[in-house]
C-alpha positions as CSV (number, residue, x, y, z in Angstrom):
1,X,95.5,148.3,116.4
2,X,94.1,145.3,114.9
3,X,92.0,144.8,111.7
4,X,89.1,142.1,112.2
5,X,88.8,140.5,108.9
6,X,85.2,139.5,108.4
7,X,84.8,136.9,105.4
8,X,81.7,138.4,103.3
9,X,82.7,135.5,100.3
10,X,80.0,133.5,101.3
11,X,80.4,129.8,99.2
12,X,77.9,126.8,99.3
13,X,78.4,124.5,101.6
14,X,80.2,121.4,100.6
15,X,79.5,117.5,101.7
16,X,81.7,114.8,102.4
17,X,81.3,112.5,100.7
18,X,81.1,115.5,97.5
19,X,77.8,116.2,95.4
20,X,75.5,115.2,98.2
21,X,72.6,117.4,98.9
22,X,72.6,119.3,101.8
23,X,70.5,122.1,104.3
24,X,73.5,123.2,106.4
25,X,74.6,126.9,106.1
26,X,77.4,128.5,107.4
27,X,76.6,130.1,111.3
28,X,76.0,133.8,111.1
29,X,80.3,135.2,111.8
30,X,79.4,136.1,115.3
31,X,78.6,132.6,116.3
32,X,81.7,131.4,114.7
33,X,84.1,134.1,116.5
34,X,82.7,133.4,119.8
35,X,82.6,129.1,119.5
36,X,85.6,127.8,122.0
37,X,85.9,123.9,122.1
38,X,84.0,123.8,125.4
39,X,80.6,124.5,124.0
40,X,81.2,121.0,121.8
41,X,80.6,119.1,125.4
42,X,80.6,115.8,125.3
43,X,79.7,114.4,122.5
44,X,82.0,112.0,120.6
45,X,81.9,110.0,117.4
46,X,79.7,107.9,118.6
47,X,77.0,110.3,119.2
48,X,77.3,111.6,116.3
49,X,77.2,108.0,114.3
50,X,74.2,106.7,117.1
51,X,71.9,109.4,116.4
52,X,72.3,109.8,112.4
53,X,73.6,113.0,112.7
54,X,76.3,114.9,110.6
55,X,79.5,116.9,111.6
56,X,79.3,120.7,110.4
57,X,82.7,121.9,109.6
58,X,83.3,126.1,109.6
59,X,86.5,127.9,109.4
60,X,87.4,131.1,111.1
61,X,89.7,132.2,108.2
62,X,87.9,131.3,105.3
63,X,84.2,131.2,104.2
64,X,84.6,127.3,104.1
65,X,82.1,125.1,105.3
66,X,81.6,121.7,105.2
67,X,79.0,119.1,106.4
68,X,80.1,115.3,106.9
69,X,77.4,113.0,106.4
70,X,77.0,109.9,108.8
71,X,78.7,107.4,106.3
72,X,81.6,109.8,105.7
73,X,82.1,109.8,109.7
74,X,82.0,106.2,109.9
75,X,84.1,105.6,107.3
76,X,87.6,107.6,108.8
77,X,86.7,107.6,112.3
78,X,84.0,104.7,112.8
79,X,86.8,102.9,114.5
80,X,87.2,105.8,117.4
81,X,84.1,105.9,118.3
82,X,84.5,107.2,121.9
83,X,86.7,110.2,120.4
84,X,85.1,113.3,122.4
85,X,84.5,115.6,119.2
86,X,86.7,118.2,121.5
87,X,89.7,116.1,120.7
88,X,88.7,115.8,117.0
89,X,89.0,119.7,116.7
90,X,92.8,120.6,117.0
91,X,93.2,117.6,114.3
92,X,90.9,119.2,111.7
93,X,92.9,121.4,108.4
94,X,90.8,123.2,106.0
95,X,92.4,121.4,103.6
96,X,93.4,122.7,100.2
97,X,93.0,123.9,97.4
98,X,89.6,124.3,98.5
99,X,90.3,126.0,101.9
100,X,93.2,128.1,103.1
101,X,95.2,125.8,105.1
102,X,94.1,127.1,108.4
103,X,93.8,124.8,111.9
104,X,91.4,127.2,113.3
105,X,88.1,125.0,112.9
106,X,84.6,125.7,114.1
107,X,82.9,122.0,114.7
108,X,79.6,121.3,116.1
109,X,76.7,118.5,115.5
110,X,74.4,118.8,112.8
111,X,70.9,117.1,112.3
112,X,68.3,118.1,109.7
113,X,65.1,119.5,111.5
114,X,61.4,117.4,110.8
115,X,59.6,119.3,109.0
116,X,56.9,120.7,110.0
117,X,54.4,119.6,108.2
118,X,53.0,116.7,109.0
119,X,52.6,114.1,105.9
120,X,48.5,113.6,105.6
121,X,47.4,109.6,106.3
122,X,47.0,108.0,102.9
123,X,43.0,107.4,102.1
124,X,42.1,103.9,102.8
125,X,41.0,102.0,100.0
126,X,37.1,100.7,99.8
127,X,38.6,97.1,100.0
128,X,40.4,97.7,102.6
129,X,37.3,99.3,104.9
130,X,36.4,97.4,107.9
131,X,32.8,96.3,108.0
C-alpha cells in the first residue's frame, strides 16, 4: 500500500529574476497531482514572451514554486522561441539548495488578472474645458 505524501510546508513563492514582487500562489495539491503535459497545449516560448506573460513553476515533491517573469524567459530561452512549453517540461530541475532535486515539474502560463476596478478619469482642469 502506498503513502501519498501531501506537502503542507507551504513557502512563498519565489521569482526569477529573485526579489521581484509577485501574485502567483502555489495551485491548490489536487491541481498539481492531476496536471499531465497535455493540458500545457500549445503554447511555446513565444507565447509566453508575445503576450507579457510569466512561466509558473510548481513541484510535485516539494512545496516549491516559482514564477519566471518575461525578462527572465527571454533571457535563457528568448532564442527558442518556437519551443512548445511541453518540450520545456522534462528539461526543468527544482534546483537546489532551494528545492529537492526533483524532475517532476508542474508548468503552466501565468498572467496577472486587471483588476477590477476601473481607475476613475482624472478631472479636467478649468483651462483645459472646451468652450
Amino acid at each position: 500500500m502506498g503513502l501519498a505524501v501531501q506537502n503542507t510546508d507551504i513557502r512563498e513563492t519565489e521569482t526569477i529574476p529573485a526579489g521581484r514582487p509577485t501574485q502567483l500562489k502555489r495551485r491548490p495539491e489536487k491541481e498539481i497531482r492531476s496536471f499531465r503535459p497535455w493540458m500545457i497545449g500549445a503554447d511555446t516560448i513565444g507565447t509566453l514572451l508575445d503576450n507579457g506573460w510569466s512561466l509558473g513553476i510548481c513541484c510535485r515533491d516539494c512545496p516549491r514554486t516559482i514564477e519566471m517573469k518575461p525578462e527572465a524567459i527571454a533571457e535563457r530561452f528568448g532564442a527558442y522561441r518556437h519551443l512548445k512549453l511541453i518540450d520545456l517540461l522534462p528539461k526543468l530541475v527544482c534546483g537546489e539548495p532551494a528545492g529537492c532535486g526533483s524532475h517532476d515539474m508542474v508548468l503552466f502560463p501565468w498572467a496577472v488578472k486587471p483588476s477590477a476596478i476601473k481607475p476613475e478619469p482624472e478631472a479636467l482642469l478649468a483651462a483645459e474645458l472646451p468652450f
